[in-house]
N, C-alpha and C positions, 0 to 999 in steps of 0.2 A: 645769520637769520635762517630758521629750517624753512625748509620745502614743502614739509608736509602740512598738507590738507587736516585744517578744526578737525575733529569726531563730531558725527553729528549724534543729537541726542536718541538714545535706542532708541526700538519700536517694541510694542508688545512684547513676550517669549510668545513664541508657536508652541501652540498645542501639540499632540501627536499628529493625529490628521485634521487637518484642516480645510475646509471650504471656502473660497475666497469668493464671492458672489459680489461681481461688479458692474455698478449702473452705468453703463456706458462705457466712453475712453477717460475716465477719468485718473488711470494710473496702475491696474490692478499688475501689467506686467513689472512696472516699473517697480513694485512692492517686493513683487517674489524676487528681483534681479537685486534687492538691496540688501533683501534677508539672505541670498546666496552670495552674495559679497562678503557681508559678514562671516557666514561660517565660513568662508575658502580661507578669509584671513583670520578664525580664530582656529585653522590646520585641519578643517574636514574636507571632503570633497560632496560636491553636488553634481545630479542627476537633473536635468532638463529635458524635457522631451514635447515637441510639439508639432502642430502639421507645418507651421513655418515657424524660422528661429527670429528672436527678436531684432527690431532695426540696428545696423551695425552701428551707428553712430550712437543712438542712446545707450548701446550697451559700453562702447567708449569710454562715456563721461561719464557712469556708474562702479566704470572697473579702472577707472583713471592711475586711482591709489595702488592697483592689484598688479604687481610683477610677474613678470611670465609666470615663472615656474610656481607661483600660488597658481596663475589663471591656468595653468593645464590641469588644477583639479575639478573646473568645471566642464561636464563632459556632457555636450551637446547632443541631441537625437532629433530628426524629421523623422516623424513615424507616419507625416500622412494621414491619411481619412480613414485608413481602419485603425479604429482603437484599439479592436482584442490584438491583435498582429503587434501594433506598436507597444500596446502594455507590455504581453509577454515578452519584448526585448528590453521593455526597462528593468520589470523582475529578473530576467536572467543577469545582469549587468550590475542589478543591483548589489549579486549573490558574490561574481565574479571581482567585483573592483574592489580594494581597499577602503578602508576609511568613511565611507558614505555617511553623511548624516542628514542630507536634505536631497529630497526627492521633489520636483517640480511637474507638475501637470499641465500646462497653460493653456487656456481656450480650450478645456476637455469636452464640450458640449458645442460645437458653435453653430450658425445659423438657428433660423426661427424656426417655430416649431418643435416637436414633442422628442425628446432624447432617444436614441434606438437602446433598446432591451441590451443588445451588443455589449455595448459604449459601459453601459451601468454595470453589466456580468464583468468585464475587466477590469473595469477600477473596483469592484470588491475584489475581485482576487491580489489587486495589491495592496489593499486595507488591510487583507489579513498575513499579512508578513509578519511573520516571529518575531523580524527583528525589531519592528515598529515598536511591540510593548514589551523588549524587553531593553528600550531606550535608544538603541542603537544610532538608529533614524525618525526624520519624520516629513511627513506627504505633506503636500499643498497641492489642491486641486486648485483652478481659475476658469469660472464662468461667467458670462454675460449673466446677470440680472435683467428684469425687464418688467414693466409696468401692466398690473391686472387692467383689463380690458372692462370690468365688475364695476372694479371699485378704487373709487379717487383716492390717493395717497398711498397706494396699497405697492410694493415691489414682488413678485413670484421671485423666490429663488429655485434654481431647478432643479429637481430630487432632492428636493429638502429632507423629506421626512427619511426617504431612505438610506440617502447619507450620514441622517445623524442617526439612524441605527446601525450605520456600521461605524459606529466610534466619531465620527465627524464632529468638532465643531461649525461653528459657521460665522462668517462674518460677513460683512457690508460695508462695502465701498463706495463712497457717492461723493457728490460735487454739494460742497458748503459754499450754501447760494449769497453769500456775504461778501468772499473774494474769490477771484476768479483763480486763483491757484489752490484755493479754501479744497480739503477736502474732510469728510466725516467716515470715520471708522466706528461703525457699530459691531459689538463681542459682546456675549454673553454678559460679563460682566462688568459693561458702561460703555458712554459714548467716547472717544478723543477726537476731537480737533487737531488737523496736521496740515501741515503745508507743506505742497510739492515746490521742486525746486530742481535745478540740472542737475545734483549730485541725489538726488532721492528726495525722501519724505524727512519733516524735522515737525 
């Protein structure tokens, strides 16, 4: 009888760069840690970079399946609260390391309140990496979404408009108010319904 863990059913493909725009805690790290699962075991390496690295335990039961010598091509960064500082060491890293084909941004924007000018000038400057469109690699930013003050129903995603001019798609995260593991992923093109679970999204 094998050991090994079902496949669970893919997720989307990621676009080049991508915007992960999510309501709450409803899973948004737990997303990017399953799409870097993924590529570590289809023999890329990933780029992580955040002011704090994710809980050691969920990351555990996400990398459960992931043998050492896969899990040393995930290559973690605390860049802390300045972003231009921690950007430029993901771009240089990027340049330097082998293999790279996902770049991670988690909580790029956090706390309430209006984004520093900063923040936005560094994440364009890794948008516009060469290697992004000439396949190479590809970005995922992760931000808190959050409910217009205006208007009922409404989510702000933050620098919408100027993310998706620099190449960005955008998605949405949110909690599918039917089960409480329910979640809704809204892309460009359609809704899917997914269910979190200890090992990811199915």
């Amino acid at each position: 009888m094998s050991d090994e863990l079902p496949s669970l059913p893919p997720l989307p493909s990621l676009p080049p760069r991508l915007h992960l725009a999510v309501a709450g805690s409803v899973g948004g790290t737990t997303m990017a840690l399953q799409y870097a699962r993924e590529t570590i075991l289809a023999g890329g390496r990933v780029i992580w970079a955040a002011e704090m690295m994710p809980d050691a335990g969920r990351f555990g039961q996400l990398f459960a399946e992931v043998d050492l010598i896969h899990s040393s091509r995930f290559h973690a960064m605390e860049i802390g609260t300045d972003m231009e500082r921690g950007i430029g060491s993901v771009i240089e890293a990027s340049k330097f390391l082998p293999g790279v084909e996902l770049v991670v941004i988690d909580d790029w924007a956090p706390g309430p309140g209006k984004t520093s000018e900063s923040s936005i000038t560094a994440i364009g400057s890794l948008l516009e990496i060469e290697n992004i469109d000439e396949g190479k690699f590809k970005v995922v930013l992760i931000s808190k979404s959050y409910e217009s003050p205006t208007a009922a129903d409404s989510t702000i995603v933050r620098v919408h408009d100027r993310l998706e001019a620099m190449g960005c798609d955008t998605w949405l995260l949110s909690r599918f108010d039917e089960r409480l593991d329910g979640r809704l992923l809204e892309t460009p093109v359609g809704e899917i319904e997914l269910g979190l679970g200890v090992r990811g999204f199915s």
